[in-house]
N, C-alpha and C positions, 0 to 999 in steps of 0.2 A: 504494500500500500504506500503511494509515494503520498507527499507534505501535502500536497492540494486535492488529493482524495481524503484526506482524513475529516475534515469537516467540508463541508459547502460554504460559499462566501456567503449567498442568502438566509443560510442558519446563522451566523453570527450576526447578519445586519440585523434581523430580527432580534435579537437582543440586546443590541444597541439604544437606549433614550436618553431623552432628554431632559434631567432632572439640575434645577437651579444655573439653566442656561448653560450645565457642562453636555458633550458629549458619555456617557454611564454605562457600564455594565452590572448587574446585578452578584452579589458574592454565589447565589445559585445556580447563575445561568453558568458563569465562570467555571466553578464545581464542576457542573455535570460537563462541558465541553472539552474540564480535562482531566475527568473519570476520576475523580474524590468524590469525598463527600463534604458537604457544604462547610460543617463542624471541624472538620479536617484542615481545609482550604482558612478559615479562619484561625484557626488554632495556631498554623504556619504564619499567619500576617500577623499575629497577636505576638508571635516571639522576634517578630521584625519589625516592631511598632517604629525605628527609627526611620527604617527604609519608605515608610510611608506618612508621609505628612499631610495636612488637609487637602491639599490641592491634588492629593494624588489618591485619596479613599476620603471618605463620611460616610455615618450613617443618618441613615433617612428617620424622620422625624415621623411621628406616630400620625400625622394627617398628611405626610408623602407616602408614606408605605400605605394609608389604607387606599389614596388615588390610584394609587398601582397594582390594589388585590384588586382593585374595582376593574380597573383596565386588564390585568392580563390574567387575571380568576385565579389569585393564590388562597391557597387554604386559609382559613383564620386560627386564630389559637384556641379556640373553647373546640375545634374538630379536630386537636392534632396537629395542626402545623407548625408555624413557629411563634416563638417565645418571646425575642426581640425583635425592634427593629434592624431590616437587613441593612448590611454593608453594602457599599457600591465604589466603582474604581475607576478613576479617567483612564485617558489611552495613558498615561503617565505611568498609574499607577498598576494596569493592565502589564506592561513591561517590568515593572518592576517585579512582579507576582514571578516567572520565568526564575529569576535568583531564587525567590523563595523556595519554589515547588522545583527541586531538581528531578526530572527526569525527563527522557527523551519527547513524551508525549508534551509534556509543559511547554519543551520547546519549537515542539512543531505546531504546538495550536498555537502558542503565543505568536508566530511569525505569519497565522492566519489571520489572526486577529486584529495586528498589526496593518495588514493589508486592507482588512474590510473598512478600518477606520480611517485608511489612506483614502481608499475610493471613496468613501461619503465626503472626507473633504473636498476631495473632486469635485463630487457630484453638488455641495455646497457652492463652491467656486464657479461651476460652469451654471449657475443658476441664478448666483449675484451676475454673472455677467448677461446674459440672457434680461434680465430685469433691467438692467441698465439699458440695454438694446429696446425695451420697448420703448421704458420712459423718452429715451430720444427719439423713435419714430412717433411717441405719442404729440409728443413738443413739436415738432414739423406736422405733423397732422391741425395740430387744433391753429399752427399760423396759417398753414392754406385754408382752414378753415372760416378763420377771422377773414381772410380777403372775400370769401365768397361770402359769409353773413353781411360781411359792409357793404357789396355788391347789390345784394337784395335788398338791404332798408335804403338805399340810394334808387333802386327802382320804386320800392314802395311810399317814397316819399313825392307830397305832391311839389309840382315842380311851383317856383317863382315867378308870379309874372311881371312882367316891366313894362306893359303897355298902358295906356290910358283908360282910365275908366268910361264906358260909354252910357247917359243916362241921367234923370231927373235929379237932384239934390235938395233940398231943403233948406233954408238958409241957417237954419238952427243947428245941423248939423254939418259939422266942418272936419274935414281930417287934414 
């Protein structure tokens, strides 16, 4: 089994969120992609608390983790699931996990992982640009459009006249 049969790049992207404007994986999804157990995978980060600093793990706060049983149907604690709130890991701290977990698998998923989060930057990047592409066709749309609206209220406007009035006047009335 070579390195890019071992997971799909679509299974990781699906793990991927979006929690407090970071790019996220979850400490379970992590686990299961590189065959621990979640408790395990924790227990590892827990004896490397150096190696990982906020910006590179936190844990989710009891009204982000319930957003996220709500979203992706995690178990609750009164059925059995879990006890605290879960950990979560940037691309940062995603690499760093690989030191942690030595074995060959660690580091073949880590270098997939790595990958999925290259392409969604990508896929971020080619998307700001795209945006930018419309807004400027938008901005040349709405100036040719101003010519043609000034166009039509200059037809619909009635015209001036400058000829002489022809007709009765009044003497009371004088313009």
């Amino acid at each position: 089994m070579s390195n890019t049969d071992l997971i799909p790049s679509e299974t990781i992207e699906k793990t991927i969120y979006l929690i407090r404007g970071e790019k996220v994986m979850l400490d379970r999804d992590l686990a299961l992609l590189y065959g621990v157990e979640t408790k395990v995978l924790n227990r590892a980060v827990k004896r490397n608390l150096q190696r990982f600093p906020s910006d590179f793990m936190f844990q989710l706060t009891a009204e982000e983790a319930s957003n996220l049983r709500c979203q992706i149907g995690t178990s609750s604690w009164s059925h059995g699931g879990r006890r605290y709130q879960p950990y979560v890991f940037t691309e940062q701290g995603v690499a760093m996990l690989s030191s942690v977990l030595n074995s060959e698998r660690a580091i073949s998923v880590n270098i997939e992982i790595m990958r999925a989060f290259v392409k969604l930057r990508q896929m971020l990047a080619s998307n700001a640009e795209l945006s930018r592409r419309l807004d400027e066709l938008e901005s040349n749309y709405d100036k040719q459009f101003r010519v043609v609206f000034a166009a039509i209220r200059q037809l619909m406007a009635t015209p001036a006249r400058n000829r002489k009035e022809i007709g009765f006047r009044s003497r009371a009335v004088k313009k």
